[in-house]
KEDREN-201249 format. One record per residue: residue in three letters; z, y, x of N, C-alpha, C in turn; residue number from 1. Coordinates in Angstrom, 2 decimals, decimal comma. Layout:
REM KEDREN-201249
{"ALA" {Z Y X} {Z Y X} {Z Y X} NUM}
...
//
This chain:
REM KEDREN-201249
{"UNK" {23,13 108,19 62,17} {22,53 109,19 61,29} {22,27 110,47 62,09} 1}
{"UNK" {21,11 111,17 61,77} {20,50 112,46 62,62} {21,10 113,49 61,95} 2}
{"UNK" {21,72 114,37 63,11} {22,45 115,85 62,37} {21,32 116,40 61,55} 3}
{"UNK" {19,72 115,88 61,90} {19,03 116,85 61,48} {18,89 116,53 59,54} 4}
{"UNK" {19,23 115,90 59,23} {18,71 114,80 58,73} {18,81 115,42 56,95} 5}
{"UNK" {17,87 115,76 55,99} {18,00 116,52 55,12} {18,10 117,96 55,53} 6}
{"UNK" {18,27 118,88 56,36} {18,30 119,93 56,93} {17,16 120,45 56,50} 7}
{"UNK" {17,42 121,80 56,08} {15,30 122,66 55,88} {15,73 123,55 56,96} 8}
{"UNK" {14,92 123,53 57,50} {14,71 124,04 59,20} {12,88 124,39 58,48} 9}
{"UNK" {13,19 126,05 59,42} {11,99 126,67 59,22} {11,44 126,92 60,55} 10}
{"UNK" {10,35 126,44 60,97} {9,79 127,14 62,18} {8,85 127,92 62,06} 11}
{"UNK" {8,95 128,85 63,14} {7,69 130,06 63,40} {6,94 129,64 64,40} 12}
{"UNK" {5,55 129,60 64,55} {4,89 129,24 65,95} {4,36 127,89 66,04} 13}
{"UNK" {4,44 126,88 64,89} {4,12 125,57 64,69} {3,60 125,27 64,85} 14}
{"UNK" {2,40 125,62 64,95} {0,77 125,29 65,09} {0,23 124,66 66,01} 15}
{"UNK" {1,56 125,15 67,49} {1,29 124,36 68,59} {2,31 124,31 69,94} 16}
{"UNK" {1,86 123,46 70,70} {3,07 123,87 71,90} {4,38 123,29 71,44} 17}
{"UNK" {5,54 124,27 71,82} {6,76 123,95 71,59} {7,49 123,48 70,11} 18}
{"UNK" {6,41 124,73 69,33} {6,54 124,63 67,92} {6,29 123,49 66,92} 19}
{"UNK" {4,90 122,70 67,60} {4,21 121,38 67,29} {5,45 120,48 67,73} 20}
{"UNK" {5,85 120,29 69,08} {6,97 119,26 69,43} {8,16 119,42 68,62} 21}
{"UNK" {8,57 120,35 68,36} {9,59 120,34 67,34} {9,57 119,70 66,18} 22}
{"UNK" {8,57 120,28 65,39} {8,23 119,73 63,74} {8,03 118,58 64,09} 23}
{"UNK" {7,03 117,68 65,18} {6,97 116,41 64,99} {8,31 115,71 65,44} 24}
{"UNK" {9,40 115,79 66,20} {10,77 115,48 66,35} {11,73 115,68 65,61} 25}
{"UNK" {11,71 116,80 64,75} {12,82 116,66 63,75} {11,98 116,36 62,50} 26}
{"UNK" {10,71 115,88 62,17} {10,84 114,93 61,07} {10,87 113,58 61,47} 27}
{"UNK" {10,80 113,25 63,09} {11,48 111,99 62,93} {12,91 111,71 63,19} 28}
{"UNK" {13,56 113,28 62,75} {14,82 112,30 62,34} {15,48 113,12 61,34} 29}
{"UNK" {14,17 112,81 60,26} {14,12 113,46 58,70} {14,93 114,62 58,10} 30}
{"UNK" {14,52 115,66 58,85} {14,57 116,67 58,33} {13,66 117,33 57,26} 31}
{"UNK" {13,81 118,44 56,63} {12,39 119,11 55,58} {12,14 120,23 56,16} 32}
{"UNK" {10,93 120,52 56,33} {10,45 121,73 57,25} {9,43 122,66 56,88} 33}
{"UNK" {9,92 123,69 57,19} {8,54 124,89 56,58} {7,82 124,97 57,93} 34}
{"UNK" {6,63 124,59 57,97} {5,86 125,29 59,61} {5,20 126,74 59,08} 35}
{"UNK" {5,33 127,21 59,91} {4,56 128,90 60,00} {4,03 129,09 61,09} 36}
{"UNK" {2,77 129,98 61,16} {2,02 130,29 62,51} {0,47 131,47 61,44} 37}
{"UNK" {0,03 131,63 62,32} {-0,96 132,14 61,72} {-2,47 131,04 61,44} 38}
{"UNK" {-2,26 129,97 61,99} {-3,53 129,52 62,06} {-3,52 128,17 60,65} 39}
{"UNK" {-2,79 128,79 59,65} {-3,38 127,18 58,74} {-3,84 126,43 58,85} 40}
{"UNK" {-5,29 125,87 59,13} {-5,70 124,85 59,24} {-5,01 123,99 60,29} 41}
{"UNK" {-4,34 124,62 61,35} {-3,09 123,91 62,66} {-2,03 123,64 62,21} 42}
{"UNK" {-1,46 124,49 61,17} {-0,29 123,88 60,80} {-0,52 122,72 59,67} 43}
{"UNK" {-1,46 122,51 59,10} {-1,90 121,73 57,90} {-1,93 120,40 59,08} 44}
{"UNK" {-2,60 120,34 60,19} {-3,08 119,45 60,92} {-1,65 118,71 61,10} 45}
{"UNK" {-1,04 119,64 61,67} {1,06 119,13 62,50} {1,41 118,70 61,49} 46}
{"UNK" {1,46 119,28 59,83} {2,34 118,99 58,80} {1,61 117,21 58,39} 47}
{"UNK" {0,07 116,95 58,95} {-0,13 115,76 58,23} {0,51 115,06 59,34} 48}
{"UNK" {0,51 115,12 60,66} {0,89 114,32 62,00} {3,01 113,69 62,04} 49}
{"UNK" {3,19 114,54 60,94} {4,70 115,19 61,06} {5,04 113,29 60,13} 50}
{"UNK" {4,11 112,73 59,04} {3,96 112,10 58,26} {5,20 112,00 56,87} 51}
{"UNK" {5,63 113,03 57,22} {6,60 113,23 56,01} {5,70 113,58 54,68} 52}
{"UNK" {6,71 113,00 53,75} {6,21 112,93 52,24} {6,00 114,53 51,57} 53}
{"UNK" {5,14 115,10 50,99} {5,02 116,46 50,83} {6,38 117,29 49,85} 54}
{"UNK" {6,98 116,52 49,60} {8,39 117,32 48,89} {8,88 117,12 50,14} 55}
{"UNK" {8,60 116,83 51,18} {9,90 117,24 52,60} {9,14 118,32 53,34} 56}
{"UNK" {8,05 118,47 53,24} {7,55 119,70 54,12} {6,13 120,98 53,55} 57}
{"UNK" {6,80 121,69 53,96} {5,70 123,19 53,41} {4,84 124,04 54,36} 58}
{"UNK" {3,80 124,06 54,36} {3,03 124,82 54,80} {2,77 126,46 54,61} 59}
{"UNK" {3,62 127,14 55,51} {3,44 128,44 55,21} {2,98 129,45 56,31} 60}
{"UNK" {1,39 129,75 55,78} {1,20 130,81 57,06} {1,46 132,37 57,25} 61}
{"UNK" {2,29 132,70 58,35} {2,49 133,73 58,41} {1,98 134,80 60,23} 62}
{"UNK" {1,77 135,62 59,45} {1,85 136,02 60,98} {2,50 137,48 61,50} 63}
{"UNK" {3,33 136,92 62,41} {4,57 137,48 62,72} {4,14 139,45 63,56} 64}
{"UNK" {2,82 139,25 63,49} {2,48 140,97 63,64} {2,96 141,83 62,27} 65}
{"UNK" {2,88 141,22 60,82} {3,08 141,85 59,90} {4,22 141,16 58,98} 66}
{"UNK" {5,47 141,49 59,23} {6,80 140,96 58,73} {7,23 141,45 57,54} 67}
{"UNK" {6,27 141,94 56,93} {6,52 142,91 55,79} {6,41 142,02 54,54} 68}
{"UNK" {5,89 140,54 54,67} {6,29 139,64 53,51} {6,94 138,77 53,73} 69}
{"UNK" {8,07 138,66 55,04} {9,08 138,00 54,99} {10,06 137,93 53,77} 70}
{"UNK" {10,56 138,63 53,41} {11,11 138,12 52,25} {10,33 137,31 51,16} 71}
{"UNK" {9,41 137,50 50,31} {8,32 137,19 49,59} {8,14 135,99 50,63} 72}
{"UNK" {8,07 135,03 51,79} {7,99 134,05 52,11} {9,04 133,32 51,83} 73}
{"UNK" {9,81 133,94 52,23} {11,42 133,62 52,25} {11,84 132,90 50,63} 74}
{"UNK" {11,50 133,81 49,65} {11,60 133,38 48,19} {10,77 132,07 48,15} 75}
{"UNK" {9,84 132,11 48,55} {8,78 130,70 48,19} {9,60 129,45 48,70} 76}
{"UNK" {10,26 129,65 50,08} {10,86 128,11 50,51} {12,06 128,12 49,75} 77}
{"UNK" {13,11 129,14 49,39} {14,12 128,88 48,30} {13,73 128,23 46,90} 78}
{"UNK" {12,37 128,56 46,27} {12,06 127,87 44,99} {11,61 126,80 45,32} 79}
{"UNK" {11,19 126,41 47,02} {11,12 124,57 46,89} {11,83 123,94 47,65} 80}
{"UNK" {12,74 124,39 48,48} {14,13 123,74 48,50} {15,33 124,07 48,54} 81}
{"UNK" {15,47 125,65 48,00} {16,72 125,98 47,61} {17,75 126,72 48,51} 82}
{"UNK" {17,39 126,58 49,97} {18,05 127,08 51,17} {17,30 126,73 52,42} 83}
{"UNK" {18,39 127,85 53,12} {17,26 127,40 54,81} {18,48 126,93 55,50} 84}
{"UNK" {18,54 126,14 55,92} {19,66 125,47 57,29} {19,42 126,46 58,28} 85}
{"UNK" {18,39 125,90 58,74} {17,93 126,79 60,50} {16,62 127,20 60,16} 86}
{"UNK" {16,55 128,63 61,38} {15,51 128,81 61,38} {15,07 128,96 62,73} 87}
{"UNK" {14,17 128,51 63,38} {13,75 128,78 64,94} {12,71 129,75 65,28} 88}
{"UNK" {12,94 130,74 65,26} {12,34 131,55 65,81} {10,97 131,33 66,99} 89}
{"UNK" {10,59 130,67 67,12} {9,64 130,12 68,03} {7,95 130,80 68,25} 90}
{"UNK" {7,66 131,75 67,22} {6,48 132,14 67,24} {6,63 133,49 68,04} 91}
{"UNK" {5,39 133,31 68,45} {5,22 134,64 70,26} {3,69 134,34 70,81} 92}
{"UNK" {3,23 135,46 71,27} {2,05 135,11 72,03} {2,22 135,96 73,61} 93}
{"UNK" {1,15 135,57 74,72} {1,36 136,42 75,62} {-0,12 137,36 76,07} 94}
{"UNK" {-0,17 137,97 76,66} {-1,17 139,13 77,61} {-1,48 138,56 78,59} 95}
{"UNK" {-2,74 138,21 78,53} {-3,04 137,36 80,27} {-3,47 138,41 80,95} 96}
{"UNK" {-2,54 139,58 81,36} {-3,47 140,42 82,41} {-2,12 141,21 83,07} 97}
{"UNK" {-2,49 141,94 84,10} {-1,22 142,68 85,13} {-0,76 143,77 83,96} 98}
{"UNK" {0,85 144,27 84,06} {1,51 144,38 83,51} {0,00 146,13 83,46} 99}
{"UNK" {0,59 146,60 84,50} {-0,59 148,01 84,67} {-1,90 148,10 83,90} 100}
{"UNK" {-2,40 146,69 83,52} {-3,50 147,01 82,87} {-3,85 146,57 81,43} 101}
{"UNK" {-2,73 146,28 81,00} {-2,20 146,23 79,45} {-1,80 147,64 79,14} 102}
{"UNK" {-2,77 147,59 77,81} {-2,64 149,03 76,77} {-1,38 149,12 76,56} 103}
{"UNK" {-0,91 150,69 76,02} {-0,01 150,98 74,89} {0,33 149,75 73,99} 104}
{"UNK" {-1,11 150,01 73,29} {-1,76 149,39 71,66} {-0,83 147,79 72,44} 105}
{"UNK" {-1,60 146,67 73,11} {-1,28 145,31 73,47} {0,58 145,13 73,52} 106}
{"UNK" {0,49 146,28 74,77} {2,43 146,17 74,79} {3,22 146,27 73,74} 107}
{"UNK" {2,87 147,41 72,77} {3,37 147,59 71,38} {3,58 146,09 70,39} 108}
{"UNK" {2,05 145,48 70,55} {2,29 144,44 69,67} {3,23 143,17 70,23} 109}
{"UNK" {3,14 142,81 71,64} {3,83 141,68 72,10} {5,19 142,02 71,69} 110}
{"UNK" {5,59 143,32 71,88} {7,17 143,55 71,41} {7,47 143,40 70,14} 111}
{"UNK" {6,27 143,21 69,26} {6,74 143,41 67,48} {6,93 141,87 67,31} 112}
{"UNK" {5,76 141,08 67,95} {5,95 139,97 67,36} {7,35 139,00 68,71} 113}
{"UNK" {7,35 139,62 69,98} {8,15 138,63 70,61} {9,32 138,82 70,21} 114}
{"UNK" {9,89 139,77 70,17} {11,00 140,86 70,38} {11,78 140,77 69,20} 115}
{"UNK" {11,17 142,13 68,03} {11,39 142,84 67,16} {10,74 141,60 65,66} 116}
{"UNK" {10,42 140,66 65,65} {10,03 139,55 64,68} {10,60 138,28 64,34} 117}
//
């Protein structure tokens, strides 16, 4: 039997990458999962790939520049499954350019959403 197994495990960052390998690995070893990212139609894509039955998994997009309806998200996965086990923190983006030629404005945001989110 999988520790994961009935667990609601929430991820941030789902949409792709590390976040995608996750959701598709711990629903195969049946967990219930909220994916979050900003790009819906990506997480809709992972949540059908994930092939769990739709009372095991929720689609919720968020994006982690504006954390100001975390709670108000937070309430939505408690009214459809009641608690969060884990949550993985996994959502982040990066600056493809030398540290010197990244703005204020750019540095500010990588810290809200890597950091401070």
């Amino acid at each position: 039997m999988s520790a994961f197994k009935d667990k609601v495990i929430w991820i941030t960052g789902a949409s792709s990458g590390i976040g995608e390998a996750l959701a598709l690995e711990l629903a195969k070893r049946e967990a219930r999962l909220i994916l979050s990212a900003r790009r819906e139609d990506e997480l809709k894509r992972v949540a059908k790939e994930t092939k769990l039955p739709e009372l095991d998994i929720m689609v919720l997009p968020f994006d982690l520049k504006d954390t100001s309806n975390a709670s108000a998200l937070a309430a939505q996965i408690m009214n459809k499954f009641g608690r969060i086990d884990i949550l993985i923190n996994n959502g982040g983006y990066s600056q493809r350019s030398e540290a010197i030629a990244t703005d204020e404005k750019n540095e500010r945001e990588l810290m809200e959403v890597n950091y401070f989110a």
